[in-house]
C-alpha positions in Angstrom: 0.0 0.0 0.0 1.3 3.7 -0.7 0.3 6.5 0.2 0.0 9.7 -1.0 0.3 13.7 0.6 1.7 17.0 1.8 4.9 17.3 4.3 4.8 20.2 6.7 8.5 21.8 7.6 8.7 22.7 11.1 11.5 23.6 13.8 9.8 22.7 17.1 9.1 19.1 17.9 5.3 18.7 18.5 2.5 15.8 18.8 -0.6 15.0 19.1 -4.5 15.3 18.0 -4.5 19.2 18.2 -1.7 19.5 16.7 -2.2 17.7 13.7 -5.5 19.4 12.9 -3.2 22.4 12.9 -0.7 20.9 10.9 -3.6 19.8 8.2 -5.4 23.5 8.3 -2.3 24.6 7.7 -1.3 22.8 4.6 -4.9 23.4 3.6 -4.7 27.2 4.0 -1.0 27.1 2.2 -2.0 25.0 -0.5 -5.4 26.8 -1.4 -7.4 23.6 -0.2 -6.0 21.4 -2.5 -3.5 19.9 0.1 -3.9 17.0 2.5 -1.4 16.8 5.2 0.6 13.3 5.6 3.4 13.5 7.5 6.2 16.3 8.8 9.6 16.5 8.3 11.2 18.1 11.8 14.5 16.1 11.6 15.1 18.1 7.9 14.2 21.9 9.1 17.6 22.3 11.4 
């Protein structure tokens, strides 16, 4: 199975329900709605 999506770029470490539904609004609000967060790449932003 693949799968298929956005990577969001962030500095601080963070987890969690809330979180993620920030993470997704904002790769929503970045992307014009045409987005859909997947995954983040913390280790890569340093």
């Amino acid at each position: 199975m693949s799968m298929m999506g956005d990577a969001l770029g962030s500095v601080r470490y963070w987890h969690g329900p809330k979180r993620t539904q920030w993470a997704g609004d904002w790769v929503k609000a970045w992307t014009q709605g045409t987005g859909t967060f997947a995954t983040t790449s913390l280790e890569a932003q340093d």
